[in-house]
N, C-alpha and C positions, 0 to 999 in steps of 0.2 A: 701890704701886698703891692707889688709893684703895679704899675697902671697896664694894660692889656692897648700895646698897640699893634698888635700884629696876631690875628688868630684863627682859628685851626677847626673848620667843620666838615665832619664826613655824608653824606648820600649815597649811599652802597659803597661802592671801590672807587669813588668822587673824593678826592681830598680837594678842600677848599681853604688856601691863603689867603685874607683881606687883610691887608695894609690900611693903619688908618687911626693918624696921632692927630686928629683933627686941626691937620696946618695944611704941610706939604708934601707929609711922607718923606721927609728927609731917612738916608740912611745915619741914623747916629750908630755908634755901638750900642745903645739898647735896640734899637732897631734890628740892626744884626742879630744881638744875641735872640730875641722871638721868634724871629723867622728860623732861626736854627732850631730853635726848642720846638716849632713847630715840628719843623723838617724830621724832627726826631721821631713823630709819632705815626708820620707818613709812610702805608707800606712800597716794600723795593721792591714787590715780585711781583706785585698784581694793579691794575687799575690804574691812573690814570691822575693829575694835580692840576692845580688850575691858581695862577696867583693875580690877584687882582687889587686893586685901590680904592679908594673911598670914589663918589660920584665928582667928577671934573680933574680928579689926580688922581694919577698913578702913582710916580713918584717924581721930587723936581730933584734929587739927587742925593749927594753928600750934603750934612748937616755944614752949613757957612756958618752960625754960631760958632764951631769947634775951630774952622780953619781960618777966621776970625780974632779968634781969641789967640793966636800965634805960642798957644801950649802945643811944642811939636811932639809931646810922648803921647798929649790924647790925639790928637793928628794923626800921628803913625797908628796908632792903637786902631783911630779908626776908621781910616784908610786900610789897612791890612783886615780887619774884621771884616769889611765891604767885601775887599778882594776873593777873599777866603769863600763868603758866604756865595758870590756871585760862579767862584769854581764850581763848588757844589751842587748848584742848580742847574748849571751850562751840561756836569755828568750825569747828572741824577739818573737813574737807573731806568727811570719809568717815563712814559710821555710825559711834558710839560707844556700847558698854555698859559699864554699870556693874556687875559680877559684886558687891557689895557681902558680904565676908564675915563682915562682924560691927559692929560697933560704926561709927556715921558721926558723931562730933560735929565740930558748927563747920565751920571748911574742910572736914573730910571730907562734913559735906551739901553743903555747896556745891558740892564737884567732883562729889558723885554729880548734882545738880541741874545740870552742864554735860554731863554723860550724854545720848545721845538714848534710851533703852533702858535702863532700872533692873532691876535682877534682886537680889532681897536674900533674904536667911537665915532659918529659923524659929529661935526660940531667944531667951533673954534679951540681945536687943542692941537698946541705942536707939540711935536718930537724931534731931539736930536743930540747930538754932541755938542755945546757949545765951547768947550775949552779952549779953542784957540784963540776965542773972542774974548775970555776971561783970563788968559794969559798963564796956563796951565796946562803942561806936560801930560798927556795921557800915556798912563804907564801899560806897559807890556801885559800885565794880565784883565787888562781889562779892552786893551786895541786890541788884543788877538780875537775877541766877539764879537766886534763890528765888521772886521776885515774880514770874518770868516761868514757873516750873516749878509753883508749888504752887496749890491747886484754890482758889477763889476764898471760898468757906468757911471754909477755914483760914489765909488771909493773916494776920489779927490774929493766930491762935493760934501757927502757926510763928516768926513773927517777933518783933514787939514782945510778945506773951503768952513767948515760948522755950521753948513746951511741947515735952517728951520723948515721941519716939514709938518704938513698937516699930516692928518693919522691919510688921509685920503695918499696923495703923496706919498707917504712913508711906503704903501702897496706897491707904487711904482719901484721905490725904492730898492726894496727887499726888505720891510722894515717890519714891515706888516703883510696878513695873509689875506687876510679880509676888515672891511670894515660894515658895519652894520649901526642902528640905528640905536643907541643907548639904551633906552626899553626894553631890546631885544638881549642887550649883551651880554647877560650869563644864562636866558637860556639857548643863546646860540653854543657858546661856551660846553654847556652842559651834553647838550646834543653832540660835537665834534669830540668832548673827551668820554664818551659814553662808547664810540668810534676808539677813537686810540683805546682805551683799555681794554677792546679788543683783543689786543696786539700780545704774542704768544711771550711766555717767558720761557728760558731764559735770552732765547732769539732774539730778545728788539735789545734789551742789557747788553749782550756783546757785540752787535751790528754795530748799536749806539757807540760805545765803544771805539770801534774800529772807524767808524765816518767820523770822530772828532777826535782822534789822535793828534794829527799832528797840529793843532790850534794848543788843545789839552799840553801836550809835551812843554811848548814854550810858556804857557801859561804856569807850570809847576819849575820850572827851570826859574823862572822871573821871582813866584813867590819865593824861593829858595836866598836867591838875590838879594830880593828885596826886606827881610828876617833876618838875612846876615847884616844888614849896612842901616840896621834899625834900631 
C-alpha cells in the first residue's frame, strides 16, 4: 500500500486536506496524485475544504530531487501534474482555505494563492516565489495566481523582485487574510469555513466562476501549450 501523504477527513460539510510526507511537503507527483484522490471525495455542492500542512510547513514547493536528477519526462510529468492539480483547486467549486501552517515557498505560495480564504501562522515562517533567485521561469499557469491574488503594490516585489515575506507580511501583501497564533490555527480555520459553507449553491459555483475567468482562460490556454511541446 502506498504510504499516505496527503489525506482527507470530514467534520460535517468540513472537508479536511493535510499534507504531510514528513520533510517539506514537496509537491512530487505522488504528492499530486493524493491530493487529487483526495479531491475526489470532496463534495462540489455543499460545504466548505480547508488544505493545510504538517506543523512549521506548508509546502517548500516542487520536489528538487526530480528537477535535480535532470530526467526531463519525470520533470515535465511532474511539473504538469503540479500545474493541473493547482488549476483544479484555484476552480474548485466550493470555498477553499488555506490553514497555511508554516513555511509556503514556490508552489506552496501558489497553491496558497489558489486559496479563496488564507489563514497563516505567527512565527519565523516565510512565504514567497523565490524563482528568480533560483534562476527559473515561472510559467503561465502558475504566474497567472500570483498576479491575480497579490495586491497591486507588491506585483514587482513578489514576483520578479522574489521578495521573502513573513506570513505577517504576506497580509500586507495580499498573500494572506489573516494571521493568527498556531494553536489557534485550525480552529480559527474551522470557524471561517463553518461561515463559507454557508455560501448558497449553485450561486457561489458560477460567481466563482465568473470572478476567475479571465486568470482561469490563460491558465487552460497555457496548460494546452504547455501538453503540446511536452
Amino acid at each position: 500500500m502506498s504510504e499516505k501523504i496527503a489525506t482527507l477527513k470530514k467534520e460535517g460539510d468540513i472537508s479536511i486536506i493535510t499534507l504531510d510526507d514528513g520533510k517539506a511537503n514537496v509537491f512530487s507527483s505522488k504528492m499530486s496524485q493524493q491530493v487529487n484522490d483526495c479531491l475526489d471525495q470532496v463534495e462540489t455542492e455543499k460545504g466548505c475544504l480547508i488544505i493545510t500542512g504538517k506543523e512549521g510547513m506548508f509546502s517548500a514547493g516542487l520536489d528538487l530531487k526530480t528537477i535535480q536528477s535532470g530526467d526531463m519526462d519525470k520533470i515535465l510529468e511532474m511539473s504538469s501534474n503540479a500545474f493541473k492539480l493547482l488549476a483544479r483547486i484555484f476552480s474548485f467549486p466550493r470555498p477553499v482555505i488555506a490553514a497555511c501552517s508554516g513555511h509556503g515557498i514556490a508552489l506552496g505560495t501558489f497553491l496558497i494563492c489558489c486559496c479563496d480564504y488564507r489563514i497563516g501562522v505567527k512565527g519565523d515562517f516565510m512565504l514567497g516565489a523565490n524563482e528568480m533567485r533560483t534562476n527559473m521561469v515561472i510559467p503561465t499557469p502558475i504566474l497567472e495566481l500570483i498576479k491575480f491574488r497579490v495586491n497591486n503594490s507588491h506585483k514587482y516585489r513578489a514576483v520578479l523582485g522574489a521578495e521573502m515575506y513573513t506570513l505577517e507580511q504576506a497580509n500586507e501583501a495580499g498573500l494572506m487574510d489573516e494571521v493568527v497564533n498556531a494553536k489557534n490555527l485550525m480552529n480559527v480555520a474551522m470557524e471561517k469555513a463553518k461561515d463559507l459553507a454557508s455560501m448558497g449553491h449553485p450561486s457561489y459555483t458560477l460567481t466563482k466562476e465568473l470572478f476567475i475567468a479571465e486568470p482561469m482562460s490563460k491558465i487552460n490556454e497555457a496548460m494546452k501549450e504547455y501538453e503540446k511541446n511536452s
